[in-house]
C-alpha positions, 0 to 999 in steps of 0.5 A, a space after each residue: 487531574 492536573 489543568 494540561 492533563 484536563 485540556 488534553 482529555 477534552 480534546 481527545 474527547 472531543 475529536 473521538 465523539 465528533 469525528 471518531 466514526 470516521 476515524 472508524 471508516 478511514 481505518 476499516 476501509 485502509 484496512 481492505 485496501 492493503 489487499 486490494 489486488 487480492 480482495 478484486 482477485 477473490 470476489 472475482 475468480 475469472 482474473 485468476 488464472 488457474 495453471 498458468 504455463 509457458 511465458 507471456 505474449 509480447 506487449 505489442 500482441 497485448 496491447 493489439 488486443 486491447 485497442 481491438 477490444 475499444 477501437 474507439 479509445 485513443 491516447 495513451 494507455 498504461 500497461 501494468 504488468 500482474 503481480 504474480 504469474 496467475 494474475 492478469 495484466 491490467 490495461 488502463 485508460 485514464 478518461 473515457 468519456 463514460 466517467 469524465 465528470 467523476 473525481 477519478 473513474 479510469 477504464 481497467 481492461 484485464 487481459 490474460 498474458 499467456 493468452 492476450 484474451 480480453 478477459 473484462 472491462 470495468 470502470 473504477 468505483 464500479 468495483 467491490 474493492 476500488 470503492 473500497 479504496 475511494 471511501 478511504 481516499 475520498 469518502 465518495 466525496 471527489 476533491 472536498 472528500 479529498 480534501 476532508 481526509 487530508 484535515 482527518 490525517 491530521 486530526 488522527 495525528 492529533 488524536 493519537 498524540 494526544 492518547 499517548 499522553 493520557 496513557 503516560 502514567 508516570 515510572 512508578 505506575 508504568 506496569 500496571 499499565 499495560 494489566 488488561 483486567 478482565 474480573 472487574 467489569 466490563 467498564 473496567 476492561 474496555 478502559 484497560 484493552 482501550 488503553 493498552 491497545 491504544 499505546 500500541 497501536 497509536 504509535 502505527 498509527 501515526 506514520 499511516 497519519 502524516 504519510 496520508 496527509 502528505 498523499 491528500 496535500 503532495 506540493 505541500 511537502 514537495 516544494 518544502 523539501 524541492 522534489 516536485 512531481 516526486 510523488 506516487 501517481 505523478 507522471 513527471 515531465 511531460 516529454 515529446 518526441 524530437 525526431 521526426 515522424 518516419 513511418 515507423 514507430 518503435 514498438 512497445 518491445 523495442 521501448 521496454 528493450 532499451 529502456 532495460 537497457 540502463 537497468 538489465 537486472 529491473 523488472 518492467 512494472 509499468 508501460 504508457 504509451 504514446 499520447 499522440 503523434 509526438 508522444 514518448 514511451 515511459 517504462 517504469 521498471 522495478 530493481 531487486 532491491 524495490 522487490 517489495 514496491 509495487 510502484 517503483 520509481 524508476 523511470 525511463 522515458 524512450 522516443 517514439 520514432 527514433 528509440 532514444 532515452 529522452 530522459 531517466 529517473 534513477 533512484 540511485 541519483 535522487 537528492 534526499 528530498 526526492 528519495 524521502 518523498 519516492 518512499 512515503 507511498 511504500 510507508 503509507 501502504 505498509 509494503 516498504 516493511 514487506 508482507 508482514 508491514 502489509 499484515 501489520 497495517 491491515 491489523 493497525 487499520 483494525 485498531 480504531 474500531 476497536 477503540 472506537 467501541 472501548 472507549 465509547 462503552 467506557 464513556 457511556 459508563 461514565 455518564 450513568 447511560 449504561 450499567 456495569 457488568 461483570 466479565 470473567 474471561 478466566 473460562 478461556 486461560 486454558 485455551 488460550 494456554 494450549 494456543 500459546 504453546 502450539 504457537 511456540 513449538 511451531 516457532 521453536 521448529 521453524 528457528 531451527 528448520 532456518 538454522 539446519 537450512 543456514 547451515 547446510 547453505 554455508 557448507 554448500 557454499 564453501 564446497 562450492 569455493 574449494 571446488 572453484 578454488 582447485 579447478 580454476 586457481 590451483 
């Protein structure tokens, strides 16, 4: 082994057996917290609305609800709308007092849109799946747990690099290193899953990495690239009302109505609203082409009292260093690929557990602490044969359903055209 090669294997050794069970925690939690809004909805079925019929109540009838819930929680409230017609709309408070000297601990009010009904109050990180998602932002920490996974985001960088390196076999041995080799012991076959593995999965790896790091360190990459309260979580400009007070405030539908107004194709996503008697309305607001983002980056700000846009974020009108900082969030979750980047990440957030455990056995081995065992995975090829060919014809049916489909909507269309084209044009 060459000096470089040598150096390098140190350093992935060294960061594997120092910090890899963190790597380990950071993964398996990420994993979880993909599906967060899922997970919360399955350990708790009551958010979950069974047949949901009719449209959904005005924001104003919501909103009256939750105050009368806690009439003693004043300021701003966010209003987030569910992500499906069978969730609940979240009401968020951001600093009861209950939480005021934890890291981040706001009040998540759900309510039932169809009904306005209060259905639970609950404090984050008292919750199965946003302590899930503390121990991935902060590892129970506050701001040094913070801080840690932003060096462990770069220490994962370092890592995965450093893996792909030591996997380079060179051209004339590049096949054979992608052979997982299952009858020459156990020593043998965790090296070759954890190397072949490690190659695919460390590529993934790398953007949740550098992505997590710019989520634990924002201005860093901000001020570099001049986009400033461009990130995910920040509110933008604090905006005050100019007109003055008349006694007659504008409703959270009237907000909403103007603020659509500048985008009538988007969805409302999110509503705060006022903080104060001179606070404004800020409507976040989803567009067709962000159907995959769940925190869109739309904004409009309207004024309390007299109902004019104080200020808009248009993504369509975003500098390069705006959009790229708007689009690191979507990259980090995985959502900006759609449902299969979230399952891809899921099953990414997998990956460090799994070569966690390889590469440990395969160091253990090396040390004389364990012995070598046989392993013959030969009894699963015939399983393993019949999955294969269930999964290609449900494949090969399901290419030419989309095919059948493609074309009778082509045909569709072009009858739909003439049609048009003899009744309106001839």
């Amino acid at each position: 082994m060459s000096f470089a090669r040598n150096v390098w294997a140190r350093i992935h050794l060294c960061l594997a057996l120092s910090v890899g069970f963190l790597f380990v925690l950071i993964g398996l939690s990420g994993s979880l917290s993909v599906y967060r809004e899922e997970l919360d909805e399955l350990l708790n079925p009551a958010l979950t609305i069974d047949d949901p019929k009719g449209d959904y109540l005005p924001l104003d009838r919501i909103m009256a609800a939750v105050r009368k819930a806690h009439p003693d929680r004043h300021g701003a409230w966010v209003l987030e709308m569910p992500g499906s017609p069978r969730g609940m709309i979240t009401a968020w408070y951001e600093k009861p007092h209950e939480t005021l000297g934890e890291f981040y601990a706001p009040l998540m009010v759900s309510v039932n849109p169809y009904t306005a009904e209060v259905v639970a109050s609950r404090f984050w990180g008292r919750t199965a799946a946003t302590w899930i998602y503390d121990l991935h932002t902060q590892l129970h920490f506050g701001l040094y747990g913070w801080n840690a996974i932003g060096i462990l985001g770069l220490l994962l960088i370092v890592s995965a690099s450093t893996g792909l390196y030591l996997w380079w076999p060179g051209f004339r041995r590049l096949r054979r290193s992608f052979t997982i080799r299952h009858d020459a012991g156990l020593a043998r076959f965790s090296f070759d899953l954890h190397r072949t593995l490690g190659l695919f999965s460390a590529v993934i790896l790398l953007l949740p990495a550098l992505t997590g790091f710019h989520l634990a360190y924002p201005k860093l990459l901000e001020t570099m690239l001049g986009a400033p309260d461009m990130g995910h979580g920040d509110e933008g400009p604090e905006l005050l009302s100019t007109a003055a007070p008349n006694g007659r405030p504008v409703s959270l539908a009237e907000a909403v109505l103007v603020a659509r107004g500048l985008f009538p194709h988007a969805e409302v996503r999110r509503v705060v609203t006022p903080a104060g008697e001179n606070g404004t309305y800020r409507v976040n607001l989803r567009r067709p082409e962000d159907a995959n983002i769940r925190h869109p980056s739309t904004l409009v700000w309207v004024d309390r009292w007299s109902g004019q846009i104080r200020e808009v974020r248009n993504p369509n009108r975003f500098a390069s260093g705006e959009a790229f900082i708007t689009r690191i969030w979507p990259w980090h979750t995985g959502e900006a690929f759609g449902g299969i980047g979230r399952f891809l990440w899921f099953c990414t957030g997998l990956m460090p557990f799994v070569l966690y455990v390889t590469g440990l056995l395969h160091w253990l081995h090396r040390r004389g602490s364990i012995e070598d065992r046989e392993v013959n995975l030969a009894a699963l090829r015939p399983k393993l044969e019949r999955a294969w060919n269930l999964l290609l014809h449900c494949a090969l049916d399901l290419t030419r359903f989309t095919c059948r489909f493609a074309n009778w909507t082509i045909e569709w269309i072009i009858h739909l055209a003439r049609w048009v084209k003899q009744r309106y044009l001839d």
